[in-house]
Structures are given as C-alpha cells and as structure tokens.
C-alpha positions in Angstrom: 6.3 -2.3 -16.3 5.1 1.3 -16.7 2.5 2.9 -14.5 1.6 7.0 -14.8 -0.8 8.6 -12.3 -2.4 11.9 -12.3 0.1 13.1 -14.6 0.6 16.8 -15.3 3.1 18.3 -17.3 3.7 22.0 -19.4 6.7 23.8 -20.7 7.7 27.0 -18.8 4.5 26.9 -17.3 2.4 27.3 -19.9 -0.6 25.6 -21.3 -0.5 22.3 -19.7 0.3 19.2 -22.4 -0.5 16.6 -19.4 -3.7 17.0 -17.5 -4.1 14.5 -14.6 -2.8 11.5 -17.3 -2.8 7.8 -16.0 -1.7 5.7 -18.7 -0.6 1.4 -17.8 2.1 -0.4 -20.0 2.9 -4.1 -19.6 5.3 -6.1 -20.8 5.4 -8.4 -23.9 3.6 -5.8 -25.9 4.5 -3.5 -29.0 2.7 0.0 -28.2 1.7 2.1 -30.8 1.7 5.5 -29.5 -0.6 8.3 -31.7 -1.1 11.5 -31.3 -1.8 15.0 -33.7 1.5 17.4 -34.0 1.5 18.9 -30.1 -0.2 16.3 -28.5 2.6 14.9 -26.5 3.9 12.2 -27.9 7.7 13.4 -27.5 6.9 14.3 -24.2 5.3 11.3 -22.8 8.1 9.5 -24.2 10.8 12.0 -22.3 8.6 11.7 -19.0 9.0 8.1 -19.1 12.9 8.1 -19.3 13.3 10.6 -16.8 14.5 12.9 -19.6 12.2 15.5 -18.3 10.1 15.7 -15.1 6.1 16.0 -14.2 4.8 19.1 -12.6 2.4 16.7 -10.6 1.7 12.7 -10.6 4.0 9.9 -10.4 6.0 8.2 -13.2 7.0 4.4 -12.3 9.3 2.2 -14.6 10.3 -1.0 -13.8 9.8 0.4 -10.1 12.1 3.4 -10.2 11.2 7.1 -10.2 12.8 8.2 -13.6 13.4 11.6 -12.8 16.0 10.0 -10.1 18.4 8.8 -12.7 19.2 5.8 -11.1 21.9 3.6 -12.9 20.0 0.6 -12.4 16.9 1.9 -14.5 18.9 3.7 -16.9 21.2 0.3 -17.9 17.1 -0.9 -18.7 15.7 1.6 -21.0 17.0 2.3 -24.4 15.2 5.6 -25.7 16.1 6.4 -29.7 14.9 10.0 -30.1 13.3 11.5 -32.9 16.4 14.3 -33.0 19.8 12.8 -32.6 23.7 13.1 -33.0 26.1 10.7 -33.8 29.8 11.2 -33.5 32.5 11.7 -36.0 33.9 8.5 -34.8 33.7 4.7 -36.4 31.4 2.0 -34.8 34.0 0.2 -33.3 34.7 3.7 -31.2 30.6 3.8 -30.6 30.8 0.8 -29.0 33.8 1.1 -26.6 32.4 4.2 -25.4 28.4 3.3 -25.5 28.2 -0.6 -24.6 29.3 -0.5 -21.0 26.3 0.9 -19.6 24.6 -1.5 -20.9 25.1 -4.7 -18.8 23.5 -7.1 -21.4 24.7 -5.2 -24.9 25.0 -8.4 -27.3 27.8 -8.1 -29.6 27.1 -10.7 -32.2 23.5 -9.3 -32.3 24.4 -6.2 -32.9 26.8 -7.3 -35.8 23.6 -9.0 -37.3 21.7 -5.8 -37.3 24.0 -3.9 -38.9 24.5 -6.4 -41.9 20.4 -6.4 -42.1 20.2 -2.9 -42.4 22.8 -2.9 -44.4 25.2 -0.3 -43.0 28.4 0.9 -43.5 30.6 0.0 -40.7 33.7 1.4 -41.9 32.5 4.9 -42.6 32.6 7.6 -39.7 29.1 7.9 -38.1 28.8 11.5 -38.9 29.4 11.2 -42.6 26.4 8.8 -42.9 23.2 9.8 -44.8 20.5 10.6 -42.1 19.0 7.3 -42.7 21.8 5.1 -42.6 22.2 7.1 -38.5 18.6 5.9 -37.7 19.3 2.4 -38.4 22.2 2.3 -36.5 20.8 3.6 -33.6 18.1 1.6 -34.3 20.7 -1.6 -34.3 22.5 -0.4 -31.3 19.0 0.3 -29.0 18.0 -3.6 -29.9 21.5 -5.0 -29.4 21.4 -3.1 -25.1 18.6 -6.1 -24.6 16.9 -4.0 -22.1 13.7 -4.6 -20.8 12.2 -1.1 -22.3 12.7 0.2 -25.9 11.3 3.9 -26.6 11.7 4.6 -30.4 10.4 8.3 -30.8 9.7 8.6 -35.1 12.0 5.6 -35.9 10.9 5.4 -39.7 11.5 9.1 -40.3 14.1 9.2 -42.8 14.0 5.7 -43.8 12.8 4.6 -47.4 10.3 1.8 -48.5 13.1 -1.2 -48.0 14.2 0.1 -44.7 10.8 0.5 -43.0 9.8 -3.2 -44.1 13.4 -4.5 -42.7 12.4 -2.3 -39.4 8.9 -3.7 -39.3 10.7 -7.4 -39.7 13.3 -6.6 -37.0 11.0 -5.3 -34.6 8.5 -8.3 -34.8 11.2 -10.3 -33.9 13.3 -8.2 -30.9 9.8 -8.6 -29.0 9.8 -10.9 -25.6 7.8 -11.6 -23.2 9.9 -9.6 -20.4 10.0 -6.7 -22.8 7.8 -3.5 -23.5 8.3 -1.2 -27.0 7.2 2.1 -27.0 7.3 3.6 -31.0 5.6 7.4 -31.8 4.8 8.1 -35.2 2.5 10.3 -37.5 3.6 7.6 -39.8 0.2 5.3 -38.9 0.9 3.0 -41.8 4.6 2.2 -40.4 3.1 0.5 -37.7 0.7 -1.9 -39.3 0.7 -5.4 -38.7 3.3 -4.7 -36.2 1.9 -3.2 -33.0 -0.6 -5.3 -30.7 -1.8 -2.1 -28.6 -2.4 1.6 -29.6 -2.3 4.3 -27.0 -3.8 7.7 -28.9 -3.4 11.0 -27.2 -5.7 14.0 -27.5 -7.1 17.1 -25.2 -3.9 16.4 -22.7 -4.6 12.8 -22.1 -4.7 9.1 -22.9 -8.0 8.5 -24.3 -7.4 5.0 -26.1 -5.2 2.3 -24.9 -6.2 -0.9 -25.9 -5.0 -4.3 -27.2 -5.4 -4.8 -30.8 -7.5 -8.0 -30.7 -10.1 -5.8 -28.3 -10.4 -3.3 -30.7 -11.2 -5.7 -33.8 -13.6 -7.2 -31.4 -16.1 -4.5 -31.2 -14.9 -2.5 -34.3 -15.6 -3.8 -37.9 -13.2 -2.1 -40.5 -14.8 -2.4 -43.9 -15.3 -1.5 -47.8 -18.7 -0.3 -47.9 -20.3 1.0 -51.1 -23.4 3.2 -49.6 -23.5 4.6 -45.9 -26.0 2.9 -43.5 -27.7 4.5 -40.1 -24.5 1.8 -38.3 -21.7 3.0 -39.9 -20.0 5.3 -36.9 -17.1 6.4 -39.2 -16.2 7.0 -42.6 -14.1 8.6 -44.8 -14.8 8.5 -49.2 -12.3 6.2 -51.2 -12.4 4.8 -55.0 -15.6 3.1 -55.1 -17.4 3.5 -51.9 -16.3 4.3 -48.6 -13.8 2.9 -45.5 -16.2 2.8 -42.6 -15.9 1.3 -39.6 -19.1 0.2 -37.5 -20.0 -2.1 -34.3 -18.7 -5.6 -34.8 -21.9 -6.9 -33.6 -21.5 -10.6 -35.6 -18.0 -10.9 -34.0 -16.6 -10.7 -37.9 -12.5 -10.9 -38.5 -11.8 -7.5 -39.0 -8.6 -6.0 -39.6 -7.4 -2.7 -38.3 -7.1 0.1 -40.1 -5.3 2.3 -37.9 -5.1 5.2 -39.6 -8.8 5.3 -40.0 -9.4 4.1 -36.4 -7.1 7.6 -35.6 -9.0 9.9 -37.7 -12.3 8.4 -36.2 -11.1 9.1 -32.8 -10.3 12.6 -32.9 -13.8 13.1 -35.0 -15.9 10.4 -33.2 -14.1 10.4 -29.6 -17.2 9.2 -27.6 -18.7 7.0 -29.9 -15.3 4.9 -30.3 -14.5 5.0 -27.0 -18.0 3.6 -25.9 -18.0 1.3 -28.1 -14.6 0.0 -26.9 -15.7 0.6 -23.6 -13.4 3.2 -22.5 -14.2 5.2 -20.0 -15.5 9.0 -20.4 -13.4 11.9 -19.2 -13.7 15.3 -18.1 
C-alpha cells in the first residue's frame, strides 16, 4: 500500500533527517513506528501524506505520488497529527463541513465512537479538555473508513481509561484492506496492539518486521544472573530483562520497549539476529 525509495529528506537544507530511506507497508497490518526525539517520526508520517515533500526518492501510496494532492488519495488517508486545532463549532457543524471528502465517512460508526470515548457532543469543540479533542479526532479519523490511518502520538493527552478504550478500538477498526500507521515515545501504548514495528535511527529504517518474526528469533525473559547469550539487558527488581537468541523456538513475548532500547545500544546484533540487512 506504501512503498518509499531512496528517500531523502531535511529542513531548509540542513542536516538531512532522511538518507536514501526505503521503507514497505502492506495492508492488514498495525505499524508501530519508533524512533528517539528527532529521528523522524513526524516527518515520515507528513512525507507519506504528501504533507511535505522529499528532496530525492519516491513516495507511493495506494499508487499516487502524495506530494500531487490528488482528491482521490486524499478521500483514502486520514492523518490525526500530533499538534491539532479544533473549531469553536459543535460536532454536528464538524461533520457537515469535514464528512464530504470522505466518500465512505460512516455516520452511525461514528456515533458509536463517540459514546465509547465518552465525549461530549453537545459542548463546542474548542472548549473541550485537550484529551476529550484527541478522542474525537480519533473517532472522526476511524469513522472516514479509509484504507490508510496515520495517527502521529495518539495517546498523548489521554489518561489510563482512555488509552485502554483506544487500544480496544483500534484492535478492532483493523481490516484486511487497511494499513495503520501510530508514532509514539509512548512504547507501552502500543503493546499487545501492533503486529509490526518500524524503528528509526541514523536517518533510516533500520527495523521493520512482523511481530511474530521477531519473537521467533528473540527470547524476552526474567533472568536472574547474565550469561555469555544474553545480547541485551537492562537491571530490574530481582534480576534482569534480557533478551537473547530464541534458539529453542520458545513463546516469547515482546517487550517492546526493551527490544527499542536494545536496538539503539545493540543495532547489529539485533538486526543480525533478525536478519536485517546491514547499512552504510
């Protein structure tokens, strides 16, 4: 659904973000996209809905150029930015205004949403709190039923019930014709809710893999002493969280966080291990 070649990209010219990126995205997946403050996460997420444009490379979604605008992508992507203004207007207005350009915006879905998140609908837009806004953009970006949702920070702002009602609603707005796209430096938003991580570092892509691929040849465990196999670690109550070769094929569940932190410490030892390629 999303193919990115050679891409380069910098602000004003300056030190490039993007450095000859490729990065492949297909449909009927939740994406987990990590990176450290300045990596590009924003970015990447703007360059993909033709919000801003590469200095070199070639962006495709759903096979339109972004950069071109064209009507007929732009009725397909619904991109909820980290930074955002709502209106001084009620939803009813929202919708008039907002819904048309969205050929398949679902009403009665929409309506559902907003009584799950438990919003307001009376009350102006603007005189919301700032987490009552992000769940109603969040509401309104599911209820467009386009084939690509970007969702840059969604949980910012949103307390301990909110993030596990997003979590819930986002499991379930997945299909097999759709691709979701979230950012976060929250890591422990996303567990047990994305099937594929994409993590970001030194101006590229240099992990995007499935889920299931990385529990394959990773083992995320408790340990109590460090061993020669252990590739990563980090001290807890007790022992230590390590993570080492899943040579027995053992179930292992993801600790994402920890699999981040190994990958900006450990880069070539993860990514040979997941058999990722190396980069210059």
């Amino acid at each position: 659904m999303i193919t990115i070649q050679n891409l380069s990209f910098s602000y004003n010219k300056g030190r490039p973000l993007f450095k000859d990126m490729d990065l492949c995205l297909k449909q009927g997946h939740i994406y987990g996209l990590l990176g450290k403050n300045g990596a590009g996460k924003s970015s990447l997420l703007k360059n993909i809905a033709g919000l801003v444009y590469p200095h070199a490379g070639n962006v495709d979604v759903l096979g339109y150029n972004p950069k071109n605008r064209q009507p007929a992508l732009l009725a397909d992507i619904s991109f909820i930015p980290e930074e955002f203004y709502l209106p001084s207007v009620r939803s009813e207005q929202f919708v008039r205004a907002n819904a048309p350009f969205y050929p398949k915006f679902d009403q009665q879905y929409f309506a559902e949403l907003i009584r799950e998140f438990e919003i307001p609908e009376r009350q102006k837009l603007a005189d919301m709190s700032y987490g009552q806004k992000k769940k109603y953009l969040i509401s309104f970006g599911l209820a467009t039923n386009t084939r690509i949702i970007i969702m840059d920070e969604p949980t910012n702002g949103l307390d301990i019930p909110s993030k596990a009602q997003f979590r819930k609603i986002m499991a379930s707005a997945l299909t097999e014709e759709r691709c979701i796209l979230i950012s976060t430096h929250q890591v422990r938003d996303l567990d047990n809710l994305i099937d594929a991580i994409i993590i970001l570092d030194d101006n590229r892509v240099v992990v995007n893999a499935a889920v299931a691929h990385i529990t394959a040849q990773l083992d995320f465990r408790k340990v109590r002493e460090l061993s020669a196999e252990v590739i990563y670690a980090e001290q807890s109550l007790g022992g230590y969280h390590a993570i080492l070769p899943n040579r027995e094929g053992d179930d292992s569940k993801l600790d994402l966080e920890l699999l981040f932190n190994a990958v900006l410490q450990k880069k070539e030892n993860i990514t040979n291990l997941l058999n990722i390629p190396a980069y210059v």
